[in-house]
N, C-alpha and C positions, 0 to 999 in steps of 0.2 A: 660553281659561282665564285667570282672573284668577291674578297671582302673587303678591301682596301678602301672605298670610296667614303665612307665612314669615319674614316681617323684620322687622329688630330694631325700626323705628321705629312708636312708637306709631301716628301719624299712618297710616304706609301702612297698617297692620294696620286702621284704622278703617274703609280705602276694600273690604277685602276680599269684603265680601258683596256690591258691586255689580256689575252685567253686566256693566259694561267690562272689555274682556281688556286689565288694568292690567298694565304692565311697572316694574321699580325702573327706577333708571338704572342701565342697564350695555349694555354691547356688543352683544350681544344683539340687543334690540328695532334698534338702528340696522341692524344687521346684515338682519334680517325687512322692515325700511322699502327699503332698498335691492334685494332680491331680489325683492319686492311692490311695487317703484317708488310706492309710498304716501308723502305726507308722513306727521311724526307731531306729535301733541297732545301736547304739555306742561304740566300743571297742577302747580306750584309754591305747596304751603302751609306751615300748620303745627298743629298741633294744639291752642293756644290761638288760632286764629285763627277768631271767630263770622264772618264771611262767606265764608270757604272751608266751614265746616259748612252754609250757608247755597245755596251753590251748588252743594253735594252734594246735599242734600236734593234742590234744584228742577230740578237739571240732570243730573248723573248718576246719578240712580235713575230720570228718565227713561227709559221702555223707548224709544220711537223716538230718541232722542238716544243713548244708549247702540246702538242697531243700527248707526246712522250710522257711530261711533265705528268699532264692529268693522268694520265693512265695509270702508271707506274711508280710515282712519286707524292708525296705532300708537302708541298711549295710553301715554304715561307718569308715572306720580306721582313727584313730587319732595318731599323734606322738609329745608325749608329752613333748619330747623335742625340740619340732622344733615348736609348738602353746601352751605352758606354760599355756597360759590366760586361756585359753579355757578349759585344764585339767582343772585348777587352779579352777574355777566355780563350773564345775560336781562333781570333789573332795567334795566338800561343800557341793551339794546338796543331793549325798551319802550317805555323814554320817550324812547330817539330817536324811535320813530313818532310820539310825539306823546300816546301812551294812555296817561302817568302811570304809576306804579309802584304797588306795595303786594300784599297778597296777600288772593285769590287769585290766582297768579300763572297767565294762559294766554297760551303761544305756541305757534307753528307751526315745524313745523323740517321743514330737507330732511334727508335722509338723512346730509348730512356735517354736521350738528348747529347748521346755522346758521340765525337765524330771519329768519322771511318776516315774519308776521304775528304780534300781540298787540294782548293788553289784562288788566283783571283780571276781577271779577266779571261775570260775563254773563247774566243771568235767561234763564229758558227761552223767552219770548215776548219780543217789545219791550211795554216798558215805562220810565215816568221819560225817557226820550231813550234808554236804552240799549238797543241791537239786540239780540234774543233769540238763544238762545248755539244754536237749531236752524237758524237761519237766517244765523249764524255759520259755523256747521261748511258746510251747503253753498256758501256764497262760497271759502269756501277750495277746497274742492271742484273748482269752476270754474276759480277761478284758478291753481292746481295745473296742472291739465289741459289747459288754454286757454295760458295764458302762461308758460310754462315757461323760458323764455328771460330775462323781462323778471323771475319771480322771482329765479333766479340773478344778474342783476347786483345786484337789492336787497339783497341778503343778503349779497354781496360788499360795498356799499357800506355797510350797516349793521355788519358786521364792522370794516373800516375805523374807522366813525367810533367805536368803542367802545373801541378801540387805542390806548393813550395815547402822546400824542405827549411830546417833550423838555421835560425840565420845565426853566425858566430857574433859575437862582439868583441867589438873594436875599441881602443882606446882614443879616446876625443884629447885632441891638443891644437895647439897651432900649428905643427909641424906638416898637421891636414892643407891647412893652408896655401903652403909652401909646396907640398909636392901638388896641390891643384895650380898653383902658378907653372910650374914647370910642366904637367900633363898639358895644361892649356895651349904655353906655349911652343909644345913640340907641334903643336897640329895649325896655329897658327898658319894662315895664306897671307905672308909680307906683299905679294904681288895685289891681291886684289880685297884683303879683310875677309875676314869671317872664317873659318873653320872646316878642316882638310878639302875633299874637293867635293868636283859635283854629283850629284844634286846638292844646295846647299840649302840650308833654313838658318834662320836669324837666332838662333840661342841666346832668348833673352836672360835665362838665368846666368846662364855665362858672363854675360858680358852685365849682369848689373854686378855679380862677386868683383871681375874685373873693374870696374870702376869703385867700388866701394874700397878695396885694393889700393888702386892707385889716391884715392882721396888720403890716406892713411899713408900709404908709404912715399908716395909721389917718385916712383921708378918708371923710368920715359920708357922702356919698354912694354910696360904694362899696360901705360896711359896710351902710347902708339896700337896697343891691339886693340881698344873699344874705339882709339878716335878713327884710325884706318877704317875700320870695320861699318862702325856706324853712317861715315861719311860714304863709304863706297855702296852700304845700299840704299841710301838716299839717292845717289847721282843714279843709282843702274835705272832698267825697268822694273825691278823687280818693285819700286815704290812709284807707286801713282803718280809722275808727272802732272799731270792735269786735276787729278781729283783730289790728290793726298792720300793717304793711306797705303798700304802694301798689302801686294798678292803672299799667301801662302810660302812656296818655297822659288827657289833660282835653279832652273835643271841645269844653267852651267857656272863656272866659277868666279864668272867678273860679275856677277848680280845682274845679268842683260836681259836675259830673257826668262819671266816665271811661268810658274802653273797657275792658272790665275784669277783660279777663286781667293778672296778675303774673306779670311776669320773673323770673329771677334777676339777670341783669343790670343792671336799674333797681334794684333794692333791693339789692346788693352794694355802688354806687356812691353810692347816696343814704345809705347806712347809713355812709360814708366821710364823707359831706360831713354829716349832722348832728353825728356823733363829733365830726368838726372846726371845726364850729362852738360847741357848747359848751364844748371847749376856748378856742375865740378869743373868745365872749362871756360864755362862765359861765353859760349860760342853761340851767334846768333844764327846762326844757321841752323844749330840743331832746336832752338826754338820754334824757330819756321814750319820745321820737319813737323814735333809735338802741335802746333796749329793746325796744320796740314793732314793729321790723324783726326784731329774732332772734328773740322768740317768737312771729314769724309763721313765719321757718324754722325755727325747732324744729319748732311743730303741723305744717308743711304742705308747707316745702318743703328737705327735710334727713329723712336717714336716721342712725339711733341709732348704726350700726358705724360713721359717717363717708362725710361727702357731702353734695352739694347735688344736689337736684334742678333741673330745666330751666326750669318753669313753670308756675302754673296756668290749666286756661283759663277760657274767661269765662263762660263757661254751661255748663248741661246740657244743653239741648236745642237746636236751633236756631231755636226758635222762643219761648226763654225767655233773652233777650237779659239779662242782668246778673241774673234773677231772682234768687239766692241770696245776692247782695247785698244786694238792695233792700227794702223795706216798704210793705203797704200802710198804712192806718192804724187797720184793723180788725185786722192783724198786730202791731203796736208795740200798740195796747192791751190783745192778748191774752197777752203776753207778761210783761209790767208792775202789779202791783199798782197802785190807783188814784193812792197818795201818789204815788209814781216817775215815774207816766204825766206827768202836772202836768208836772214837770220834765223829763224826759228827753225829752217831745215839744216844749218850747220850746226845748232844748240842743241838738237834733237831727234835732228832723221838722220840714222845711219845704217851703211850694211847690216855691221855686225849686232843691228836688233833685227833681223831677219828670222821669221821664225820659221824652226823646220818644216814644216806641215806646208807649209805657202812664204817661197821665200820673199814673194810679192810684198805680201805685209812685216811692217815691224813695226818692234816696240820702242815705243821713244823713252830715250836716256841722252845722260847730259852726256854729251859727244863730246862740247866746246866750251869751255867759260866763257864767260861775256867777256872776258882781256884779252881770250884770245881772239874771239871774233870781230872786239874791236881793231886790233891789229890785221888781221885779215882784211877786214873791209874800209879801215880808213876813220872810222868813227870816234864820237866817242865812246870809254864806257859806260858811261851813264845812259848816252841816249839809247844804247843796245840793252841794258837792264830795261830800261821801258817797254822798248820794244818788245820784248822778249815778255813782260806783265801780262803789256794790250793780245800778243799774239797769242799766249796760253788761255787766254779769257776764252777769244775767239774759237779755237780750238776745242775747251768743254764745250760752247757754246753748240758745235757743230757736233760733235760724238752725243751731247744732251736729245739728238734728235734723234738718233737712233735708235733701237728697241733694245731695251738694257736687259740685263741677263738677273735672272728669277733673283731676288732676297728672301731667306727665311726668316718669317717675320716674328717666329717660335723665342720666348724669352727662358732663357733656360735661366735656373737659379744662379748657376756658378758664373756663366758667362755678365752675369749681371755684376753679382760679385766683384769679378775682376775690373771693368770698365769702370766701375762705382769709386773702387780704390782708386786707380788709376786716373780719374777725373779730379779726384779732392787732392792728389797730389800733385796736379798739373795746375790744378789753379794757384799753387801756392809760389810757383814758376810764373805762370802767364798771369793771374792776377785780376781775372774775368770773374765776375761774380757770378754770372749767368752759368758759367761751367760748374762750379761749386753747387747754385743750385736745383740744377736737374740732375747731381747725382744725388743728392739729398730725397727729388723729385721720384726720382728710379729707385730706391733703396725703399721710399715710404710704399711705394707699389711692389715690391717683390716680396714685402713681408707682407700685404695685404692681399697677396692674391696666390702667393706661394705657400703659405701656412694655414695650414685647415685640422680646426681642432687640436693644435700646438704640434702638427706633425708639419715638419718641411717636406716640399715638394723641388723634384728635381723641372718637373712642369707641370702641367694639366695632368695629372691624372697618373705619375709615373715618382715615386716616392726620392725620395732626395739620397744622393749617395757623400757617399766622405770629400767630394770636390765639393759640391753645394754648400754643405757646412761649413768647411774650412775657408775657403772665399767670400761667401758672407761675412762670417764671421772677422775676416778682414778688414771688409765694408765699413761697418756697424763702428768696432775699432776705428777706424779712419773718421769714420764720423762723428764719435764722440771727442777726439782728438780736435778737431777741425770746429767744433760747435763750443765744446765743454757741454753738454746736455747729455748726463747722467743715464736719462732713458737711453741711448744705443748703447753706454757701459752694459748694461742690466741684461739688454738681448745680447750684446756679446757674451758674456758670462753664462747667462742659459744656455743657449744654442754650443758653448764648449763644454761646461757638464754635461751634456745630453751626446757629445761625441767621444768623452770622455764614457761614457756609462755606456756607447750602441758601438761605438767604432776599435776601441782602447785594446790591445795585444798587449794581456794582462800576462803574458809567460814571458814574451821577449822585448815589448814597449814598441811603441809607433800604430800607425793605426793601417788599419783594414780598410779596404777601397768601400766596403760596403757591410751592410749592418749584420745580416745572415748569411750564408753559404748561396753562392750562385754557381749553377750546377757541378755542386759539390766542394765547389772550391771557394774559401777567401782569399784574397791576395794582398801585399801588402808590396811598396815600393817607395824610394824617395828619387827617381829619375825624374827629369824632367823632357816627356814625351807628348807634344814638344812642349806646351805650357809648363812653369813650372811646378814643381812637384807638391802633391798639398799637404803630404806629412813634412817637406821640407818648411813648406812657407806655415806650417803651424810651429812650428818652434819656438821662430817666433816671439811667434802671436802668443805662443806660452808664457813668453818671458814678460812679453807688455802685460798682459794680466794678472802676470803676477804681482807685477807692481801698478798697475792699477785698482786690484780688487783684494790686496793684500793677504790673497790667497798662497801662501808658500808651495804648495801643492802641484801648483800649475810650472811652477821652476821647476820641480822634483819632474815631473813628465817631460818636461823637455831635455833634461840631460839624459832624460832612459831613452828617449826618441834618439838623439844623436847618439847613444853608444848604440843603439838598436843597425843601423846603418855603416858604424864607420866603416867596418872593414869591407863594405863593398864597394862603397864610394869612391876610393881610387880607379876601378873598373871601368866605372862610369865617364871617365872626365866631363867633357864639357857636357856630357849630360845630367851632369852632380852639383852644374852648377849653385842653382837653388839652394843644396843641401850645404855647399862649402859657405854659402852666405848666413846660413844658420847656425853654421862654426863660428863664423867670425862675430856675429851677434851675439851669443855666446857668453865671448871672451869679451865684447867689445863695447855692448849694451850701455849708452849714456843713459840716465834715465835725469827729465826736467820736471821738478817738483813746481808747477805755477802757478803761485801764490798771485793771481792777478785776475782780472776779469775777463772771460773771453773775449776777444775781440779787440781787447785793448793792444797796445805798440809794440808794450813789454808780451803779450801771448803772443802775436802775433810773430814778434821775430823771436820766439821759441819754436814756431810755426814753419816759417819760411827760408830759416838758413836754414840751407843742405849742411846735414852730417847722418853718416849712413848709422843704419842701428839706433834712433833716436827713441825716445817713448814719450810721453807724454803725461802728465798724470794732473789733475787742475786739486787743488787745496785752499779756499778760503780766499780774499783780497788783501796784503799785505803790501803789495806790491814790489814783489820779489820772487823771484826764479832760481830754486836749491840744485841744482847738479849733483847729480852721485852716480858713479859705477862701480861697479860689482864689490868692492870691499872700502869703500871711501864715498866719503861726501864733499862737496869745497864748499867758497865761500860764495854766500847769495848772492846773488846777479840782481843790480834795480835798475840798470842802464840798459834798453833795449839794446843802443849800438855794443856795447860791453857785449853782450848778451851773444848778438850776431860774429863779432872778431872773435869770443871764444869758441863757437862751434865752426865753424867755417875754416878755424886753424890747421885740423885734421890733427889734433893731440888727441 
């Protein structure tokens, strides 16, 4: 019997019509593996994910691979966005074999949940070099049954190596800094922004250290790698033309063509780093962009009572790889009156968005500026910026008809977290009250429906890990900042004793992915993979509380956190970004003592001028604003514009 039709996650509910007698993960099925002395099949995906669809189709709607399955094995679906940890493990143990990570995720497990064998994708025949997943399943088969002995020690030693050992410490200085400028900029791509080659993904922790960097030093090479970077995936496909928002990652290096499911987690983070780059360069385009990210969550991925959704994915079909993205160019003509066509096909339709799979279709990106178009066609530029409004209009207008590819509508704590921050920051840029309050709106519903009996939930029914906390807790921060209302200080404070006390690595400092041992292991990290890191972004957060809640204590954990990391960090680069930002915070920490009423000119432009590393902390009406960092105080501020000239200076 398949069990899947039952559960909350979208994902498994999709595997339910097939013949494999699917198990979720629970007790259970290990329980059946061990009474039936059967290993079992682990398939770890997600439901934006086009090659797990991809491998359903070809492999388990297979009926002789599906009998196999029953017979011989106990089938489990995982959804790896709805149990992270438990991916997060197998991942590791994978690419100890040697077979690479990513998802589809398939391993082999004995009975005490430890794996033997994996890989990801496995077509049903061989094909490409890669073994067909029928002739997959019977080597396991063999080897199960035949070498019974020699898998028990692999899986011991695989176990082992996944285990992390004692992490050394590092000395915390600026000097971290500095060699993160330099690691950054060895990998830099001058030609096309973003970071060494393809596949690329948008490294938002990167590039928010780099801009926080450059606001502070103001070195034009610095400031050239967030602005190249930023602006070049705006123009590729890799960012929603038509919709706003951004797919996932760029499989080549000019940002043209993506994989192209949307996160929430990638546009949470990138909606942070454009906010804050228009602040540090004034550049109205990358405000555009930060617009262009919320009214893709308003249409698509956010619900009206409040919330973010998880994801969308990247196709409809599995055999219709990006199609609802893409165009052909009997599609773009049909769509476009003849004037618009002219232009909106040199602005947008090009080769080189041709996607491998069907070079037929492609992705639109900005081919042409409107200066050069208008010199092309004789125009002016103004009237080709119109044109070019009217024709994109037209354009959603025509893909809106199509049958859009699945949204998980699953509110996950941290994903909310993040979007939540990310909104109350962005209003303080765009200035929309509306956006202010439906994070507010989203935040009042994730505590009200994510915390049952003072325990956080990472969702329905799946208990909250060290991302959930540490991004709430973000939130909550961001909202007491943003409000002055005391009550979100108070949940902040909670909710980090309580991570403090479940999450805390009391021998070497920083904290653990999760509360207990997941199968056998805790794991701790400050990489940003790809969102950034939550031991990194609680640092922090340590430090804001510490001078908001006058807790000394919460400072004392952040510098055990940072020396807990440094010396791998260099390792890491631009996947350390995060953690280099929490050096520099640090060191660098303003903290605004505001003596004023919320809401008033003087909070507000304590509020609203960009300076990275700020805090906020509200005391009485006085009406004055104390500055102090890390070993000094100056003199109070009662001039809003005072106020905005001194933080804005980048001292």
């Amino acid at each position: 019997m398949n069990r899947l039709a039952t559960e909350r996650s979208p994902y498994l509910r999709h595997a339910a019509d097939q013949k494999i007698r699917w198990y979720p993960w629970c007790d259970e099925a290990f329980e059946k593996a061990r009474q039936e002395d059967k290993p079992l099949f682990l398939s770890s995906g997600a439901v934006w994910c086009h090659w797990c669809h991809v491998m359903a189709k070809e492999s388990f709607f297979d009926e002789e691979a599906a009998q196999i399955l029953n017979d011989h094995f106990i089938s489990i679906k995982l959804d790896r966005d709805e149990r992270p940890e438990i991916d997060r493990r197998y991942q590791k143990a994978v690419s100890a074999m040697g077979a690479g990570g990513g998802w589809p995720l398939t391993v082999f497990l004995t009975p005490d949940r430890k794996p033997f064998f994996g890989g990801t994708y496995f077509p049903p025949e061989d094909v490409y070099g890669r073994p067909g997943f029928k002739k997959v399943l019977r080597a396991v088969i063999e080897l199960y049954r035949t070498k019974r002995d020699e898998v028990s020690r692999y899986t011991d030693e695989l176990m082992a190596f996944i285990r992390p050992g004692a992490l050394p410490l590092g000395e915390v200085s600026t000097a971290l800094l500095d060699t993160a400028l330099r690691g950054m900029g060895s990998l830099f791509d001058p030609q096309n922004g973003g970071f060494g080659t393809a596949p690329k993904f948008p490294a938002p922790g990167a590039l928010g250290f780099l801009l926080n960097r450059f606001f502070f030093a103001r070195e034009e090479g610095v400031g050239l790698m967030v602005r190249k970077t930023l602006t070049a995936m705006a123009k590729g496909g890799f960012h929603d033309q038509l919709r706003g928002g951004f797919h996932r990652y760029s499989v080549d290096a000019s940002w043209t063509v993506p994989h192209f499911e949307k996160m929430a987690d990638d546009n949470a983070w990138l909606l942070r780093n454009y906010s804050d780059a228009c602040s540090v360069f004034g550049d109205g385009y990358f405000r555009e962009v930060a617009r262009g990210i919320i009214a893709f969550t308003v249409a698509v991925l956010s619900d009206p009572d409040g919330g973010f959704y998880a994801n969308q994915d990247a196709d409809v079909t599995p055999d219709d790889e990006g199609g609802y993205f893409t165009w052909t160019e009997e599609e773009f003509r049909d769509a476009l009156p003849a004037g618009e066509y002219e232009v909106l096909s040199l602005h947008l339709l090009h080769e080189r968005g041709a996607t491998h799979h069907d070079p037929s279709r492609k992705v639109l990106f900005v081919a042409a500026e409107p200066k050069e178009i208008a010199a092309r066609t004789g125009r002016q530029e103004e009237e080709i910026r119109e044109i070019i409004t009217r024709g994109k209009e037209k354009l959603l207008q025509a893909r809106d008809r199509r049958k859009a590819p699945f949204v998980d509508s699953t509110l996950y704590t941290s994903l909310n977290g993040m979007f939540i921050t990310a909104y109350l920051k962005a209003f303080r840029v765009l200035g929309e009250e509306w956006i202010r309050d439906f994070a507010l709106k989203s935040l009042h519903r994730t505590l009200r429906e994510h915390r049952t009996g003072g325990v956080l939930l990472h969702t329905a029914g799946v208990k909250a890990l060290l991302d959930d906390h540490i991004y709430l807790i973000e939130a909550l921060h961001a909202a007491y900042e943003e409000t002055g209302d005391t009550a979100w200080l108070t949940e902040a404070d909670g909710l980090m004793e309580h991570c403090l006390e479940r999450f805390w690595d009391a021998s070497e400092g920083g904290f653990f992915d999760a509360e207990t041992e997941v199968l056998g292991v805790r794991l701790k990290g400050m990489e940003d993979i790809p969102h950034p890191s939550a031991n990194a972004v609680g640092i922090p957060l340590l430090l804001s509380l510490a001078d908001a809640t006058g807790k000394e204590k919460y400072r004392d954990y952040a510098g055990k956190a940072l020396h807990a990391f440094a010396a791998q960090a260099g390792d890491f680069g631009v996947h350390a970004g995060s953690y280099f930002s929490a050096v520099d915070a640090y060191f660098s920490l303003l903290t605004l003592t505001v003596e004023a009423s919320p809401g008033s000119a003087l909070a507000r432009a304590a509020l609203d001028a960009f300076r990275p590393y700020k805090s906020i902390v509200y005391r009485g009406d006085t009406g004055r604003v104390i500055p102090c960092s890390r070993d000094a105080c100056y003199e109070p501020v009662e001039s809003p514009g005072t106020l905005r000239t001194i933080l804005t200076a980048g001292k």
